[in-house]
NUFI-595867 format. One record per residue (C-alpha): residue number from 1; x, y, z. Coordinates in Angstrom, 3 decimals, always signed. Each point is the difference from the previous one (the first is absolute). Last residue first. Example, Ala and Ser with C-alpha at 12.3 -4.5 7.8 and 13.67 -1.06 7.14 Angstrom:
! NUFI-595867
SITE seq        u        v        w
SITE   2  +13.670   -1.060   +7.140
SITE   1   -1.370   -3.440   +0.660
***
This chain:
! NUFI-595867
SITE seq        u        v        w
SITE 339   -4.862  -22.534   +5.753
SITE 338   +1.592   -2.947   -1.889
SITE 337   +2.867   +2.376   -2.089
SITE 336   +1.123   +1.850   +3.190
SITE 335   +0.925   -3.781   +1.217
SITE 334   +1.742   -0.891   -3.461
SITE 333   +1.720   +3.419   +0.141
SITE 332   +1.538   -0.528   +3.504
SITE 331   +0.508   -3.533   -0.795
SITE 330   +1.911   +0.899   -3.051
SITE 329   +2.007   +2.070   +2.320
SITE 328   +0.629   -2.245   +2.231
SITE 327   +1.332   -2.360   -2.095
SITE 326   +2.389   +1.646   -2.228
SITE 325   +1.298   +1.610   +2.938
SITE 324   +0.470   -3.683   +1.631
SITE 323   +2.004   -0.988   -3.264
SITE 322   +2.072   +3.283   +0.132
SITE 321   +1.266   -1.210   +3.165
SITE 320   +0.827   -3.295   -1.457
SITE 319   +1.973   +1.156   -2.866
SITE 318   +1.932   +2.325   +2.172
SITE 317   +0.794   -3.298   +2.288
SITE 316   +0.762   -1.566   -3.002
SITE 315   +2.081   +2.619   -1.115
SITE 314   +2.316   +0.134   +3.205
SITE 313   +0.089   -4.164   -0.226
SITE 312   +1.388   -0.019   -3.890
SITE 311   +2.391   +2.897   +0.569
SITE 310   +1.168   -1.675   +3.007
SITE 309   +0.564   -3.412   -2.365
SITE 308   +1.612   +1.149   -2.983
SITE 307   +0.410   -3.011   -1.867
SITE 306   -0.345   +1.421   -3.289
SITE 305   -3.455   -1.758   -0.487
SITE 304   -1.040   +0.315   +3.453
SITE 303   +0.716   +3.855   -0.544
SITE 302   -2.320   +0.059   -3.205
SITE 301   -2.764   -1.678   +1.593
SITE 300   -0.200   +2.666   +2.841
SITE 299   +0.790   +2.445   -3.149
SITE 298   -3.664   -1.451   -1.417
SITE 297   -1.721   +0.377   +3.313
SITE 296   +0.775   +2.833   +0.698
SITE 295   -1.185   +1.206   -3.179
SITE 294   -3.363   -1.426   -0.025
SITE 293   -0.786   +1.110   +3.535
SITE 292   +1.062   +3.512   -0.422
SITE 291   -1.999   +0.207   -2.939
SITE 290   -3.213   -1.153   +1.692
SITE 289   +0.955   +2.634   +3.186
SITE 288   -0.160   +2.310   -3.003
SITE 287   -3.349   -0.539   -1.702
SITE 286   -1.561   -0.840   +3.957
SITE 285   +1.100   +3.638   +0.449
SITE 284   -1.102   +1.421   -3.075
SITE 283   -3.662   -1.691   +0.704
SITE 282   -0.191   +1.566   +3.159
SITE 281   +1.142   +3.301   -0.975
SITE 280   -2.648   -0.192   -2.643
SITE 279   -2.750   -1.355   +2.541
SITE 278   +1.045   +3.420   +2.080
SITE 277   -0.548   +1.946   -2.411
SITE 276   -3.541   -0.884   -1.252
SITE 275   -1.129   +0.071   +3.440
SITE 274   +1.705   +3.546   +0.594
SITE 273   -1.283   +1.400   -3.414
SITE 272   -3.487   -1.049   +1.489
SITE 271   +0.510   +1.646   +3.576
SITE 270   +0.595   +2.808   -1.942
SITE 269   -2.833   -0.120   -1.856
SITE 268   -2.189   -0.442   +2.811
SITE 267   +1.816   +3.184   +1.984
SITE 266   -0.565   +2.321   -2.386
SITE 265   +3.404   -0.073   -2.124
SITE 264   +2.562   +3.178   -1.633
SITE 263   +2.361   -0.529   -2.550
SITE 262   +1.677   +3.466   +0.030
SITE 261   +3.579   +0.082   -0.140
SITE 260   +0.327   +0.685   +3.433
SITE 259   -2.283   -2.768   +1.089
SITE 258   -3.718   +0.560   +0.768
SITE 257   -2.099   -1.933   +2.892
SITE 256   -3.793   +1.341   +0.607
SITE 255   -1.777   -0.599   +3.296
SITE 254   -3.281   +0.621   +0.356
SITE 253   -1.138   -1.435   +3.507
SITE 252   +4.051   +1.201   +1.283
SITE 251   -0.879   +3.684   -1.712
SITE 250   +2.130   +0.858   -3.174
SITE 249   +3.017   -0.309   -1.210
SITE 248   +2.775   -3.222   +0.898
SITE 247   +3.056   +0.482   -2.016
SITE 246   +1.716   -2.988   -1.378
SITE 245   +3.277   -0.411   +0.085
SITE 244   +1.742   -1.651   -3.483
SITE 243   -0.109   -3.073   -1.383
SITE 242   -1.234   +0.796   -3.595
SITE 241   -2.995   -1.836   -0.507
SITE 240   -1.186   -1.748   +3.074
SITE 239   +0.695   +3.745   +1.896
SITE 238   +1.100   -0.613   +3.723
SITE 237   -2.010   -0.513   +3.220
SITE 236   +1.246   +1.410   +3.665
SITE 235   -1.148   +3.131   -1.237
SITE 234   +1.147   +3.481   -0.308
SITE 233   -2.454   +2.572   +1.101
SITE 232   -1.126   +2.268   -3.121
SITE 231   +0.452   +3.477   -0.909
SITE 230   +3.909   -0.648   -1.695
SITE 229   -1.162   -3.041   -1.239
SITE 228   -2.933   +1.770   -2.068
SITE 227   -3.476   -0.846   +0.492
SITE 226   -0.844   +4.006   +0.560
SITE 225   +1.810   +0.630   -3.224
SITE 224   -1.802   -2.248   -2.032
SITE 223   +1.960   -3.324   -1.161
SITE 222   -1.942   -2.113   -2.295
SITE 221   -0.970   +3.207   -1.461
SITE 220   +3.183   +1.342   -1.139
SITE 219   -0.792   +3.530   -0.084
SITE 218   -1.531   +1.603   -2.952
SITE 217   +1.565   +3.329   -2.123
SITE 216   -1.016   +3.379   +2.433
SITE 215   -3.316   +1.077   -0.688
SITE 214   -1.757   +1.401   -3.240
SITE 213   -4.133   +1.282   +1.110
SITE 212   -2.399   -1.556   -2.178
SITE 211   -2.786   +2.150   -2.016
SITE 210   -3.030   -2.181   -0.971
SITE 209   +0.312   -0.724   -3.762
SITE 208   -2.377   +1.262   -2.761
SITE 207   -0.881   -1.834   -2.957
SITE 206   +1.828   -1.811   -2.802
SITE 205   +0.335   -3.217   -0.536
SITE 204   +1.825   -2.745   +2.135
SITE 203   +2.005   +1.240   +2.765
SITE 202   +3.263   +2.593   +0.074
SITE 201   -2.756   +2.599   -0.623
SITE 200   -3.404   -1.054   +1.706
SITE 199   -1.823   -2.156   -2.204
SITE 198   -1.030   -2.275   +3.099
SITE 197   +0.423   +2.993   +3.010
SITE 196   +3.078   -0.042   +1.747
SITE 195   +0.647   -1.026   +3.504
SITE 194   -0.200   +1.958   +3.072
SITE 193   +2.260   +0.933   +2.306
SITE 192   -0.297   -0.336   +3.518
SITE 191   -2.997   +1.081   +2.314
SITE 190   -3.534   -0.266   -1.397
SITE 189   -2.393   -1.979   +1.976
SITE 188   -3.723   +0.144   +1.365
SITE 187   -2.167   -0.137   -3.461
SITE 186   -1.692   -3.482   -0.756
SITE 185   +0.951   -0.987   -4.013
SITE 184   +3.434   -2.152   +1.175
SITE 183   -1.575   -1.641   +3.062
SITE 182   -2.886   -1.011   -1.984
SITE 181   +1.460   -1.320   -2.866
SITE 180   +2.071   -2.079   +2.106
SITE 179   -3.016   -1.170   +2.180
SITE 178   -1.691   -1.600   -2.990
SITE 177   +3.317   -1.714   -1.703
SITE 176   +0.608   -1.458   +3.530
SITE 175   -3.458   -1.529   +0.333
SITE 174   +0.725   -3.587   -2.044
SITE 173   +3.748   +0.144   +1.801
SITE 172   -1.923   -0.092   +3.374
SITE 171   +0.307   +2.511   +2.195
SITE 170   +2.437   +1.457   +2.698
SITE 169   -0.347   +3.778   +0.559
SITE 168   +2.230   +2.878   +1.868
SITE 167   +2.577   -2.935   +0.640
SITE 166   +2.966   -0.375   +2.965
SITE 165   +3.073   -0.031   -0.634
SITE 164   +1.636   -3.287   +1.195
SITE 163   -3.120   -2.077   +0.927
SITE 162   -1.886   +1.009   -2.798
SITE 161   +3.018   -0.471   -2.384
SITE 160   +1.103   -3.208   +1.842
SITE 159   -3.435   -1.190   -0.985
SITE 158   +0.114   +0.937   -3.477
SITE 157   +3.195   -1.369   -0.737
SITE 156   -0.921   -3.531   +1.686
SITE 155   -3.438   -0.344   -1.635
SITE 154   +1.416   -1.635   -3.119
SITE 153   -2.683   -0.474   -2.768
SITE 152   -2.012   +2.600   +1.781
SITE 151   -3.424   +0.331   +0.907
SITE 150   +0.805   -1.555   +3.670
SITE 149   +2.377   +3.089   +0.865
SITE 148   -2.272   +2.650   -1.574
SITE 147   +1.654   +2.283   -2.448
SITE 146   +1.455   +2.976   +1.794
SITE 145   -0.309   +3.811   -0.937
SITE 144   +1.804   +2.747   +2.123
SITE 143   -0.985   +3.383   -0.565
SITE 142   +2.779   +2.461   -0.054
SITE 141   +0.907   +2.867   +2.727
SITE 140   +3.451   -0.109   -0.523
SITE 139   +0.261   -2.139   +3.300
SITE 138   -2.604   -2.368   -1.817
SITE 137   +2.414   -0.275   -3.556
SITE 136   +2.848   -1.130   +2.898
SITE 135   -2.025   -2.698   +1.078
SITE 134   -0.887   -1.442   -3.065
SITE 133   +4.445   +0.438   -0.572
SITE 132   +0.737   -2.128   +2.905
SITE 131   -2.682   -2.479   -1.283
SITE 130   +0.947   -0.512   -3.493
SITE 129   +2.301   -2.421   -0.010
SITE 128   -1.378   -2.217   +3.297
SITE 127   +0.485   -3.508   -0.992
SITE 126   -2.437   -2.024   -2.767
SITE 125   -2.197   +1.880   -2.351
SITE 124   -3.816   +0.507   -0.808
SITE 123   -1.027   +3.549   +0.057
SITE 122   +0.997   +3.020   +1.755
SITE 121   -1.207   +3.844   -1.623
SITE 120   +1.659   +3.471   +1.170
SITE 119   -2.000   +2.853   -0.948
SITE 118   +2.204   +3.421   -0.402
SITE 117   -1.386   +3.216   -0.542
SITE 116   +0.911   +0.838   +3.753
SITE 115   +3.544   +0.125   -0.017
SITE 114   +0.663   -0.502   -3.793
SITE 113   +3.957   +0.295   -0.144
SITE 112   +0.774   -1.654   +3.297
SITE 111   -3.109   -2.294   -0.408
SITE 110   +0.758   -0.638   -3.543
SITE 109   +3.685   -1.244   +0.714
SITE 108   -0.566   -1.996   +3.122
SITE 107   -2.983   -2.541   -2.084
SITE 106   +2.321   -0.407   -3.055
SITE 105   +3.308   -0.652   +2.257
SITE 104   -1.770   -2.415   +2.432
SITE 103   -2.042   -1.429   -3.254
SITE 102   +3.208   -1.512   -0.931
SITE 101   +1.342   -0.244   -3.577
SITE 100   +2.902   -1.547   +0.751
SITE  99   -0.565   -2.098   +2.927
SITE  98   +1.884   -1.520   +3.056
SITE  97   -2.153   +2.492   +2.410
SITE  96   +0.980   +2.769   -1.797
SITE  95   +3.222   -0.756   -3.003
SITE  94   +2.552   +3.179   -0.329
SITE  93   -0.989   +2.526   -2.874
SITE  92   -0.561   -0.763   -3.654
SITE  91   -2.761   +2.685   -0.743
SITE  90   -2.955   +0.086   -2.160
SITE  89   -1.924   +3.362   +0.372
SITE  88   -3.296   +1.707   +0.068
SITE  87   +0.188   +3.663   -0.733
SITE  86   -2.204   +2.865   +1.337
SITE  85   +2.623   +0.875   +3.472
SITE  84   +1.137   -3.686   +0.578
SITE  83   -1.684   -3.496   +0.162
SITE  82   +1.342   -2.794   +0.380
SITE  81   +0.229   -3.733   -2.057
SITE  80   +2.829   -2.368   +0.796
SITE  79   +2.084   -1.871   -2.212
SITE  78   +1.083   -3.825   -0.827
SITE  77   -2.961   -0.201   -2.553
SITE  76   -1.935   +2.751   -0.522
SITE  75   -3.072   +1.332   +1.836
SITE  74   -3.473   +1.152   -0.900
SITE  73   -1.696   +3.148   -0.851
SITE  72   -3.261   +0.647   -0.087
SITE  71   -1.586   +2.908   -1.790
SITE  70   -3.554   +2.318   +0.105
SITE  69   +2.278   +2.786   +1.605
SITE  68   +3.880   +0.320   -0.681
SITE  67   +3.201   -0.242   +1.315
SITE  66   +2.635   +1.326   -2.849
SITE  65   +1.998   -3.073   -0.414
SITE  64   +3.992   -0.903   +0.630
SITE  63   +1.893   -3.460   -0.227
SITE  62   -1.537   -2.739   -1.597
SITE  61   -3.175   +0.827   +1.171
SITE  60   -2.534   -2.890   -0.118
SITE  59   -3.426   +1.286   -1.821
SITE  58   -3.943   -0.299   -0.004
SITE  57   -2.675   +2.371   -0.990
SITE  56   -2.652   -0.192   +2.015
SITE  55   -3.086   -2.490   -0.512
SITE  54   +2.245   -3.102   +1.377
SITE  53   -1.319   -3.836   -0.840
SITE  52   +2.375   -0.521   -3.234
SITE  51   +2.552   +2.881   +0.966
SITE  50   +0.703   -2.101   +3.089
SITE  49   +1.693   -2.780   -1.650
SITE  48   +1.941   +2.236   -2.204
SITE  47   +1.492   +2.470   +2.196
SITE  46   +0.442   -3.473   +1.786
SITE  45   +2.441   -1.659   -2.233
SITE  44   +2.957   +0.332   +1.687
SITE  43   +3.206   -1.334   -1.985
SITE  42   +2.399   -1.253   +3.341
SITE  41   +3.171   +0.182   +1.767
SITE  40   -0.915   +0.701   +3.580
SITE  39   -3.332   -1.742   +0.176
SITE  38   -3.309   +2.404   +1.165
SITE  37   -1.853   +1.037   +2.963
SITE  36   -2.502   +2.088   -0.987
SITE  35   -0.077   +4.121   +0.063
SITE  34   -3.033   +1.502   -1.535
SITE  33   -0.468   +3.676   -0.509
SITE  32   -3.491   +1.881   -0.529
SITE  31   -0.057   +3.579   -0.946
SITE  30   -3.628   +1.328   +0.804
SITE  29   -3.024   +1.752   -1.029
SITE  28   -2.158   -3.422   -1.358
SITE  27   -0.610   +0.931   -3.802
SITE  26   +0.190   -4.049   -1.195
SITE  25   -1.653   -0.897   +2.986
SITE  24   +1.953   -2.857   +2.337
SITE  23   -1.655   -3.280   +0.687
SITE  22   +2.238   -1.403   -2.294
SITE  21   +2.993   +1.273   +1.672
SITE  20   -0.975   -2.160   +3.578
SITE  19   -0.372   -3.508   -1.848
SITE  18   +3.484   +0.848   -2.010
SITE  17   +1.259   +0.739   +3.334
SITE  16   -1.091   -3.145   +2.023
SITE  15   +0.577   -2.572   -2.939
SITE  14   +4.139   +1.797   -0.519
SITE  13   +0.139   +0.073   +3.841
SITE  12   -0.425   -3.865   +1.085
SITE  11   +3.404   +0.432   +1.458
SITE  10   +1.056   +3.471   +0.059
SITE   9   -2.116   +3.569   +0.676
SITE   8   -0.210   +3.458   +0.037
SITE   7   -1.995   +2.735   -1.423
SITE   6   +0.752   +3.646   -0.288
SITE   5   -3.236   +2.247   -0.992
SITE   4   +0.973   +3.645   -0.120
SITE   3   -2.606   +2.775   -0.937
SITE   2   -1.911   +0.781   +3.559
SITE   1   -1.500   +3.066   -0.280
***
């Protein structure tokens, strides 16, 4: 049977998810996880927010969970959500794709612990998070389930996710609920390990549990081993966050870049960080060649005062330089700015 459910989504996700949970039975034979896109330094109220539409019972791990049947669990705040052996864990570990929680991490996690079980779901979102990990839940033998691009609030995630990784079934949010059920009550799976039964011990009440095999503690799943640095190509590209190389994995149409720390990118993301870095080290620059400008000019007035006449001519030909910097590179930004 399929018994793992792990959706994914960002902008327009909290309308897209909440519309998907309600559709969900109370007794549906799964573990569903939700990983959204959420501020660093935040109070998350979506535990909440979805236990008002969702049948199952509804939780956000602060750190460890048994993994259960007949539940959902959502993310915290500035962590992501993975799965390991029968537990469902919060962990701090490097930023995915620019985010903490990231459905790269969520998505990579099940389908290395839950091979076949596993059903990866794409809704609205921006970028590509997501994508490299769909496709990894398919090479496990996973089903791969895609919102339709022109149902969504933002088509761009789904598209890239079709495009990137392929999709076993792309619906319409209103028939998602429908095919779900389906997918996890129609025999033809069974690999991995499988989650515990509602009541099971370590859950709520008091029934029996499935047995669960113990493995070795969890990897750092913004980092698996065969992403690694040390398996990976160097790049000509390095990490937004930290600086360092980044390590190209993957094939060249699915291309995956992780640094040695582990922040790892899909290609849109990256390009993303990039944009965002670049207009920051264009901004700095125009900050300093501005305070350059001011303070050659004030010790150019200085040395006139004191008399001091080729101090007064070297910094005014400093002061002018820094003048034409100034310009250009608010022209640069003003141009960029128009487009």
């Amino acid at each position: 049977m399929r018994d793992t459910i792990v959706i994914g989504a960002s902008a327009g996700g909290v309308e897209a998810v909440g519309r998907l949970v309600e559709q969900l039975p109370a007794d549906v034979p799964a573990a569903v996880l939700v990983a959204l896109h959420l501020p660093n330094a935040s109070i998350s109220f979506l535990a909440q927010i979805f236990s008002r539409c969702a049948k199952l019972r509804v939780s956000a791990p602060r750190v460890t969970e048994p993994l259960a049947l007949h539940h959902l669990y959502v993310v915290s705040p500035d962590r992501h959500l993975v799965v390991h052996d029968s537990e469902v864990r919060s962990i701090r570990s490097a930023r995915v794709n620019g985010h903490r929680p990231a459905i790269d991490v969520l998505f990579r996690s099940a389908a290395i612990e839950r091979h076949d079980r596993v059903i990866g779901v794409i809704l609205s979102g921006m970028l590509d998070d997501g994508v490299g990990g769909l496709l990894e839940i398919r090479k496990q033998g996973g089903v791969a389930v895609v919102q339709q691009p022109e149902d969504a609030t933002f088509p761009m995630l789904p598209t890239n996710a079709i495009a990137g990784a392929g999709a076993d079934h792309v619906v319409a949010l209103s028939d998602m609920g429908q095919l779900l059920v389906k997918l996890v009550t129609e025999p033809g799976s069974g690999g991995g390990r499988s989650p515990q039964e509602k009541g099971g011990p370590g859950a709520s009440g008091g029934g029996k549990a499935m047995p669960s095999r113990k493995t070795s503690p969890p990897q750092d799943w913004s980092s698996p081993a065969e992403a690694s640095p040390e398996g990976g190509r160097p790049s000509v590209y390095s990490c937004p966050e930290c600086h360092g190389v980044l390590a190209k994995t993957g094939p060249d149409d699915m291309p995956r870049f992780v640094c040695r720390v582990g922040h790892a990118y899909d290609p849109e993301s990256l390009l993303a960080e990039d944009r965002t870095a670049a207009e920051q080290a264009m901004w700095a620059a125009i900050r300093s060649a501005e305070e350059l400008l001011s303070l050659t000019r004030k010790l150019a007035l200085r040395a006139r005062a004191i008399g001091d006449k080729p101090g007064e001519e070297q910094l005014s030909y400093e002061s002018s330089r820094a003048e034409r910097q100034v310009r250009t590179l608010r022209a640069a930004v003003d141009h960029d700015q128009e487009r």
